[in-house]
PAGU-555809 format. One line per 10 residues: number of its first residue (from 1); for each residue z, x, y of N, C-alpha, C. Coordinates in steps of 0.05 Angstrom, whole numbers, always signed. Atoms other than C-alpha are relative to their C-alpha. Layout:
BEGIN
NUM = Z X Y Z X Y Z X Y; ...
This chain:
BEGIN
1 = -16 -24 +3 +1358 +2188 +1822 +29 -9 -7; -30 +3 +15 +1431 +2195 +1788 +12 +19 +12; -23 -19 -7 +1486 +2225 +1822 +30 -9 -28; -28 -3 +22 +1545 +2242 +1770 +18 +29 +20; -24 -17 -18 +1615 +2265 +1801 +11 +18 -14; -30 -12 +24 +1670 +2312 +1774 +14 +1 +29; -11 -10 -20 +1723 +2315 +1812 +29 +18 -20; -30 -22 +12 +1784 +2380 +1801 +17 -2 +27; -29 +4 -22 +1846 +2384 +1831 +4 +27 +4; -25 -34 -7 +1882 +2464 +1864 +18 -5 +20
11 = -22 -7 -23 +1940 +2482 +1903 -8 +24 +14; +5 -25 -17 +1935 +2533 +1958 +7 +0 +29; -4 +9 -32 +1955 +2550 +2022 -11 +17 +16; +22 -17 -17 +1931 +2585 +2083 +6 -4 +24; -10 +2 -25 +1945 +2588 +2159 -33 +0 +12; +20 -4 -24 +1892 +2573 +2219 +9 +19 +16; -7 -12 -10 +1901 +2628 +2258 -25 +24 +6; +12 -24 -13 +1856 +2669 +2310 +12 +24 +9; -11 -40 -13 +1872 +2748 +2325 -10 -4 +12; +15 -19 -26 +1839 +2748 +2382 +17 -22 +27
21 = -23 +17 -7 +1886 +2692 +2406 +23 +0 +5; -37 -14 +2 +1960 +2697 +2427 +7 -24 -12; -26 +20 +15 +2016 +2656 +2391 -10 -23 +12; -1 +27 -7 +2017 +2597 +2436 -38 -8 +5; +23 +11 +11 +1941 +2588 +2438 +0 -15 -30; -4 +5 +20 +1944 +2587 +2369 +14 -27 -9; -16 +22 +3 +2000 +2537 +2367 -9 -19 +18; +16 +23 -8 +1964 +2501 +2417 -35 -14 -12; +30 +2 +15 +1899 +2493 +2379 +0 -8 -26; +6 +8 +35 +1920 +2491 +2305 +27 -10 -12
31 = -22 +9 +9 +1987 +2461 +2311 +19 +15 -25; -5 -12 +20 +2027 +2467 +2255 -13 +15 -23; +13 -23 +13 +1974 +2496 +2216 +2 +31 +3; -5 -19 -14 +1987 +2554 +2252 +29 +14 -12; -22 -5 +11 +2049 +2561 +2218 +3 +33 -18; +3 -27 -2 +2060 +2642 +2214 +13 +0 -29; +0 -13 +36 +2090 +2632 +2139 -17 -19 -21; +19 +26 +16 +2033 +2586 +2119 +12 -20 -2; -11 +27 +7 +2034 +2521 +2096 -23 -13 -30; +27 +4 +23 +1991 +2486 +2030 -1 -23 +2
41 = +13 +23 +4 +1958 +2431 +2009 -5 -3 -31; +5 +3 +25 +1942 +2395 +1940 -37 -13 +5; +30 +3 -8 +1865 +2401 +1947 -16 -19 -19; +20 +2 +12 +1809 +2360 +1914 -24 +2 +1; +24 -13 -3 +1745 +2382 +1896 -21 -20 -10; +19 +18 +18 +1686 +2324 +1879 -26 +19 +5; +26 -9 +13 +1628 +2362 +1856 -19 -30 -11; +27 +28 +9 +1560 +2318 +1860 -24 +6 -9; +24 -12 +17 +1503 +2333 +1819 -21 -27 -6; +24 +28 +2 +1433 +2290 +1827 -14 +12 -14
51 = +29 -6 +25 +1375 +2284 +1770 +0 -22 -13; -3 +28 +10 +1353 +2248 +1728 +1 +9 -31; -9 +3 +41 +1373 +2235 +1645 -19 +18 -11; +12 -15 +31 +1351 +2285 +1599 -12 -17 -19; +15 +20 +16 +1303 +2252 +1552 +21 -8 -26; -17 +2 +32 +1351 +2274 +1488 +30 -6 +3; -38 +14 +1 +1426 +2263 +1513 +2 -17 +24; +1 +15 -19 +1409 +2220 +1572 +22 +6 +27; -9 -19 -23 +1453 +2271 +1620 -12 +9 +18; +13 -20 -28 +1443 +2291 +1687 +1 +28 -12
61 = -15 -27 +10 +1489 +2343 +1665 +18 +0 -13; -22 +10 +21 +1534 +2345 +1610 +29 +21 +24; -12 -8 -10 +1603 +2349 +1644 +21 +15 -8; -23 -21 +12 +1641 +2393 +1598 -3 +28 +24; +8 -21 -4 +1592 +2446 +1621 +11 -6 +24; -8 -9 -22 +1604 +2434 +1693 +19 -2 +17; -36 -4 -10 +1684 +2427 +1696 +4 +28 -13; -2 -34 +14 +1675 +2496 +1660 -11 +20 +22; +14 -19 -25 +1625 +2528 +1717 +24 -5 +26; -16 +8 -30 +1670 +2489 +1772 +30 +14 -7
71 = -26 -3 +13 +1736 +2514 +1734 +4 +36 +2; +6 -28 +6 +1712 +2589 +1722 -8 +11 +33; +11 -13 -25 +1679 +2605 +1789 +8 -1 +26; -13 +6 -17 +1718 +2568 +1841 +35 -7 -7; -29 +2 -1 +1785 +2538 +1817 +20 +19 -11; -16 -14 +2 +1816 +2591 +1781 +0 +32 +14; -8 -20 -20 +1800 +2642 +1842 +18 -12 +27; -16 +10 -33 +1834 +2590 +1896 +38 -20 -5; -24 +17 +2 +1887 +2552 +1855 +22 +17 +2; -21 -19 -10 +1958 +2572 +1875 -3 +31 +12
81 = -1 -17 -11 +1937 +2622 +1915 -9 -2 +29; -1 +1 -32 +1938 +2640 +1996 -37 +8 +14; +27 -3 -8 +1865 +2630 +2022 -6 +18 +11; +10 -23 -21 +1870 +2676 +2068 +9 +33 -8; -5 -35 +9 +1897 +2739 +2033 -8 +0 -30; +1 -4 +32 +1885 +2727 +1950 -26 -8 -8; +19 +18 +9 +1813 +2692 +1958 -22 +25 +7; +21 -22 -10 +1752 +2754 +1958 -22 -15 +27; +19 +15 -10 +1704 +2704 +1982 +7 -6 +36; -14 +18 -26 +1749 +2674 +2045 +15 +35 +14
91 = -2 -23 -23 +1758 +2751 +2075 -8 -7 +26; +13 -9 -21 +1745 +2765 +2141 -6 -36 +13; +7 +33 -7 +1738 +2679 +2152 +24 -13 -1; -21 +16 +1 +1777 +2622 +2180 +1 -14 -22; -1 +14 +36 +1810 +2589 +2115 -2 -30 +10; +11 +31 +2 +1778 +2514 +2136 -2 -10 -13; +24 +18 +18 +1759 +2463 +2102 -22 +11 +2; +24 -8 -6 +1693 +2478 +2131 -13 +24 -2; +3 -15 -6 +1691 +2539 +2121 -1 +14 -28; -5 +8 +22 +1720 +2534 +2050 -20 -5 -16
101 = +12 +14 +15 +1668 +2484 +2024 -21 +9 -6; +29 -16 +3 +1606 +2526 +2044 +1 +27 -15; +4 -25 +20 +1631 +2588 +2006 +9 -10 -29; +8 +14 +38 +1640 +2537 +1938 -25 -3 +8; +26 +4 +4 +1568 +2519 +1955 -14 +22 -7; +14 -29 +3 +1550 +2590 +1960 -2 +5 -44; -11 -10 +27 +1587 +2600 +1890 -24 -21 -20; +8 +15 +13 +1568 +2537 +1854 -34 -2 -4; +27 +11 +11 +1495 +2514 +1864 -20 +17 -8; +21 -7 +18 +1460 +2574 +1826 +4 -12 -25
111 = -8 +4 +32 +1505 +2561 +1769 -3 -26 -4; +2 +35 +9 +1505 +2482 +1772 -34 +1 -9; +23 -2 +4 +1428 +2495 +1779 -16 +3 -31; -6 -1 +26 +1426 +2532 +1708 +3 -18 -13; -7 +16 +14 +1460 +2478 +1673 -15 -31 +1; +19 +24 +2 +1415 +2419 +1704 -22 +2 +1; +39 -8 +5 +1343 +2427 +1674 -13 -19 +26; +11 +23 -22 +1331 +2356 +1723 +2 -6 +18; -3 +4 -31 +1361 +2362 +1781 +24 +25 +11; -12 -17 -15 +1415 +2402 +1822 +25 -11 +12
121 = -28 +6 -17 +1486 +2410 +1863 -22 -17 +21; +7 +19 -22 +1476 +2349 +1912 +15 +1 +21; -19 +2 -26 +1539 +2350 +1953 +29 +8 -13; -22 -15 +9 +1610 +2384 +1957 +17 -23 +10; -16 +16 -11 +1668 +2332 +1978 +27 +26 +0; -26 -13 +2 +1737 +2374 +2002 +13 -21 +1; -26 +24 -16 +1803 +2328 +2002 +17 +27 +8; -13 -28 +0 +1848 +2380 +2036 +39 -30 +4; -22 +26 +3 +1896 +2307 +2044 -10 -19 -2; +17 +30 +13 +1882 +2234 +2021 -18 -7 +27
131 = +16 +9 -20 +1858 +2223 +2088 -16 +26 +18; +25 -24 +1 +1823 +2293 +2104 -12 +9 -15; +9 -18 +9 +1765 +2313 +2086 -27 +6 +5; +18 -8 -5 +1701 +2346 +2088 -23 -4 -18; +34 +1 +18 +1625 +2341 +2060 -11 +14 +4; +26 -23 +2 +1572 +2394 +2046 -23 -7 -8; +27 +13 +20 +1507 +2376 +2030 -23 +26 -9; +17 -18 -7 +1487 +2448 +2040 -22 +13 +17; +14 -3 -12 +1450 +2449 +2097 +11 +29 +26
């Protein structure tokens, strides 16, 4: 099996913050995340896609097509904008990583699917900072 990456870059920001919580919970729980005029991050997104070579272009997946799916469906609804009020998807949900990654999975792996006759979305990577981040494998 062949895993092939892409990885995209967005900006966006977003607060942790429970309503059902008072202030200092809040600030005790999500720290400065919690920060009542937001705060952002410079996100990366590695999209992983397993299969195996196409007989005729020897592609899992040709990766025009799927910096175009990953570009169209996810980054130009989350880049520079506030997770938690400008994102349809991220209503009514804490704006996580975790929480985040499973509604690109949601998005992505019909459409990644489409585009790879041989295989499929394998795994989501978040960076939300060089040293945070998260994995989806979709389960």
């Amino acid at each position: 099996m062949i895993y092939v990456c892409r990885k995209e870059h967005f900006n966006a920001a977003h607060k942790l913050w429970n309503p059902n919580w008072s202030e200092q919970k809040n600030k005790e729980v999500f720290g400065p995340c919690a920060n009542i005029n937001w705060h952002g991050h410079n996100f990366e997104l590695i999209v992983t896609v397993k299969g195996k070579p196409d007989a005729d272009t020897g592609f899992v997946v040709d990766l025009k097509q799927l910096s175009n799916v990953i570009r169209e469906h996810v980054i130009d609804k989350v880049d520079h904008k506030n997770l938690n009020m400008d994102v349809d998807f991220m209503a009514g949900k804490m704006a996580s990583c975790e929480n985040l990654i499973m509604e690109f999975w949601k998005i992505l792996e019909p459409k990644v699917h489409q585009i790879t006759p041989h295989g499929g979305l394998y795994k989501l990577t978040l960076y939300e900072t060089p040293r945070n981040f998260v994995e989806y494998f979709g389960e």
